[in-house]
C-alpha positions in Angstrom: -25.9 -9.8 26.5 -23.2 -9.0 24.1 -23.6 -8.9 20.6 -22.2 -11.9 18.5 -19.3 -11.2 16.2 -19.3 -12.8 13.1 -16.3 -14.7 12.0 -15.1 -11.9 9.3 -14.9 -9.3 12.3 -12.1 -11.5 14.1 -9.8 -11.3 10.5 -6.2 -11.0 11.7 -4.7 -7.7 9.8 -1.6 -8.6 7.8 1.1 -7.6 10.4 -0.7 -9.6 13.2 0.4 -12.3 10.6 3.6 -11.6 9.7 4.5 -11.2 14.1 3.1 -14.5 13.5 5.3 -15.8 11.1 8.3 -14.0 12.9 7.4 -15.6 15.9 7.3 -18.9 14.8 10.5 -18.4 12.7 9.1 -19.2 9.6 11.5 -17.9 7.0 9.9 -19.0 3.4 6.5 -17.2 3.5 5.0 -14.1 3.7 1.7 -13.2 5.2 0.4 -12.5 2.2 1.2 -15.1 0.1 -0.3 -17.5 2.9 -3.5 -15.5 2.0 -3.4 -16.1 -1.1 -2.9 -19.8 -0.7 -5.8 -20.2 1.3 -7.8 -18.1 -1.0 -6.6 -20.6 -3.5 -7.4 -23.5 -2.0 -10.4 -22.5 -0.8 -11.3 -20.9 -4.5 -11.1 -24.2 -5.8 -13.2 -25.8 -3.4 -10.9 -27.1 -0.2 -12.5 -27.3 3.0 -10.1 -28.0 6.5 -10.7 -28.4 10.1 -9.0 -26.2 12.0 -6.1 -29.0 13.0 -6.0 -29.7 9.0 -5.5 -26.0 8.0 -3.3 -25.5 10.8 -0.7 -28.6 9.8 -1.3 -27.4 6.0 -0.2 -24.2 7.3 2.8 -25.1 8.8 3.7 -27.3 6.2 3.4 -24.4 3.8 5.3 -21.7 5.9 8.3 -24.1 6.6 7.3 -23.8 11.0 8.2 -27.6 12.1 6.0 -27.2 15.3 4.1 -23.9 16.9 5.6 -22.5 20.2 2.6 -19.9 20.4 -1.0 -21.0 21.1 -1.9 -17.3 19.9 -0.4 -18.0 16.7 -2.6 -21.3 16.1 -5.4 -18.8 16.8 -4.5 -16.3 14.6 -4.1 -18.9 11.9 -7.7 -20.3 13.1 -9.1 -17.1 13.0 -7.4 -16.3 9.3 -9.4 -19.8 8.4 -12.4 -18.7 9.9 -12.6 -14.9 8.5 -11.8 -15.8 4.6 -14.3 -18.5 4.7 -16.7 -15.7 6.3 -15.9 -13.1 3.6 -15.5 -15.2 0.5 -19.5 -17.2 1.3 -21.3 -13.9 2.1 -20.4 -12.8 -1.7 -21.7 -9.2 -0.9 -18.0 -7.6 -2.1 -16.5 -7.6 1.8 -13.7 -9.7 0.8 -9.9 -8.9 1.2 -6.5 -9.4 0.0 -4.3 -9.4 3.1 -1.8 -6.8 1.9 0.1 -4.2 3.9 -1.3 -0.7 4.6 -0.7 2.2 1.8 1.9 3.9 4.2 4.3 1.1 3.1 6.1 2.1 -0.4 4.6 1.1 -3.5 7.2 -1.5 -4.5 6.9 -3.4 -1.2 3.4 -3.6 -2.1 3.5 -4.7 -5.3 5.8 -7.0 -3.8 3.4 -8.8 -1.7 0.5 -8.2 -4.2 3.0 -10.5 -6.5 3.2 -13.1 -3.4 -0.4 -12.8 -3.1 -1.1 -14.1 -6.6 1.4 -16.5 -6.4 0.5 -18.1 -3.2 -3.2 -18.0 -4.9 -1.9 -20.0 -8.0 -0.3 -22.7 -6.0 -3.2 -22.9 -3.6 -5.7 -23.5 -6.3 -3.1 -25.7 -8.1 -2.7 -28.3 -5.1 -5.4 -28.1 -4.2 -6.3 -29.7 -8.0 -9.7 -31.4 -9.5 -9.8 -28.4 -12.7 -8.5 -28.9 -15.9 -7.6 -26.3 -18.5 -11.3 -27.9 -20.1 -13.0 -27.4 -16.8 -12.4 -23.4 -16.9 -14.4 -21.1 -18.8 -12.5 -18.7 -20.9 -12.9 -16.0 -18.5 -11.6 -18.2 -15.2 -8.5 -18.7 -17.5 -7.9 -15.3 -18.3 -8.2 -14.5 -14.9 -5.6 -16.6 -13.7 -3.3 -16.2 -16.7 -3.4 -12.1 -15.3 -2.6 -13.6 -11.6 0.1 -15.1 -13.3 1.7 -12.3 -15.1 0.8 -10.0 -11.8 2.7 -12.6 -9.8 5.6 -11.1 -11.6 5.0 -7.2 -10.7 8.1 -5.6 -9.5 7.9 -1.7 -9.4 10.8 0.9 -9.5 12.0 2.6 -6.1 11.1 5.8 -7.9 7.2 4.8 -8.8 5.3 8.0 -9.3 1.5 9.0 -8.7 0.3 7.2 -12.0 1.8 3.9 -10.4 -0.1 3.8 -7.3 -2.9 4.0 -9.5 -1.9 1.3 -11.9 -1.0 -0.8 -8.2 -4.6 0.5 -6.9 -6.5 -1.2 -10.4 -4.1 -4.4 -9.9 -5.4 -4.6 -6.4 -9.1 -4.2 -7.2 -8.7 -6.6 -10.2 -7.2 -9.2 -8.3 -10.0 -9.3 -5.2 -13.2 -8.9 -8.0 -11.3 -12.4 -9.9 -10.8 -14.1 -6.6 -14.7 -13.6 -6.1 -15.5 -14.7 -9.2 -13.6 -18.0 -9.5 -15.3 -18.7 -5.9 -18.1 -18.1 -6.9 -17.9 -20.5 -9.7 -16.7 -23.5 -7.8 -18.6 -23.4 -4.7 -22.0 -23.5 -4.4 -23.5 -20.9 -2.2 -24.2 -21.9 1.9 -27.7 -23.1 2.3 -30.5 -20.9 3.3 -31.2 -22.1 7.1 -33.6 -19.2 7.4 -36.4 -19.9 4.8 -39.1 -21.3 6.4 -40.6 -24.8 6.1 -42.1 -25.4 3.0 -41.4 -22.1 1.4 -39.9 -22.0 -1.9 -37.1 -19.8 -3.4 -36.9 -17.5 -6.4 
């Protein structure tokens, strides 16, 4: 019997998503600002069916009706993998950014999309007031904000990949964190009756 995969294993990587989007000639997003939507939303504490994310999706991409039935999948699958990744909260999850052979201002370019796909996902998405955040939560997304903005010179050296690298790693730890702090962690179904928790 084969093993089961869990639902973080079938993540799409980001250029399965942008043949995707190319596919479906969607011409206003990019794969990883779509991430960063659904991180967003799902930050602030969204929850779709799979025919809800997938109309959301094509609202948000600009694709008036899929032609592919392998793109609905790989959108399902996107769905199902940051759900998996953000509710295990052991550090496993990703921002959906191209590989580190691309040049570093196409991906500060997306990391910008990223964060603003993020921002606008966790604005629709609605229910927290500048009151509701905490101090850190704000400063977080203030950053997101001002990294949204990043643009890098064709001629970016050594000491920017690292700067791009720390932007990165900032970026996923925050996304974590403001999860974490509006979703309530997936209930133990493995504790036996009548134990109790610590």
């Amino acid at each position: 019997m084969p093993e089961t995969q869990s639902p973080e294993e079938f993540l799409p990587e980001y250029y399965e998503i942008c043949d995707v989007l190319v596919a479906e000639d969607s011409m206003t997003s990019s794969a990883a600002e779509l991430h960063g939507l659904l991180c967003g939303y799902l930050s602030a504490g969204a929850r779709f069916s799979h025919e809800a994310w997938l109309k959301l999706a094509a609202e948000l991409t600009d694709i008036t009706e899929f032609r592919h039935e392998s793109s609905k999948l790989a959108f399902t699958d996107l769905y199902d993998g940051v759900i998996a990744q953000l509710e295990q909260g052991d550090f496993g999850f990703q921002l959906l950014l191209p590989d580190d052979d691309m040049s570093m201002p196409e991906r500060a370019e997306a990391l910008g999309c990223w964060c603003q796909g993020y921002l606008t996902g966790f604005g629709l998405q609605g229910g927290h007031t500048n009151e509701s955040l905490s101090d850190e939560l704000k400063e977080a997304l203030s950053d997101m904000e001002q990294i949204a903005q990043i643009e890098l010179e064709p001629e970016a050296d050594e000491e920017s990949e690292s700067d791009l690298m720390e932007l990165q790693e900032y970026v996923r730890i925050s996304s974590m964190m403001i999860f974490g702090e509006f979703n309530a962690p997936p209930p133990q179904d493995n504790v036996a009756p009548g134990a109790t928790l610590h």
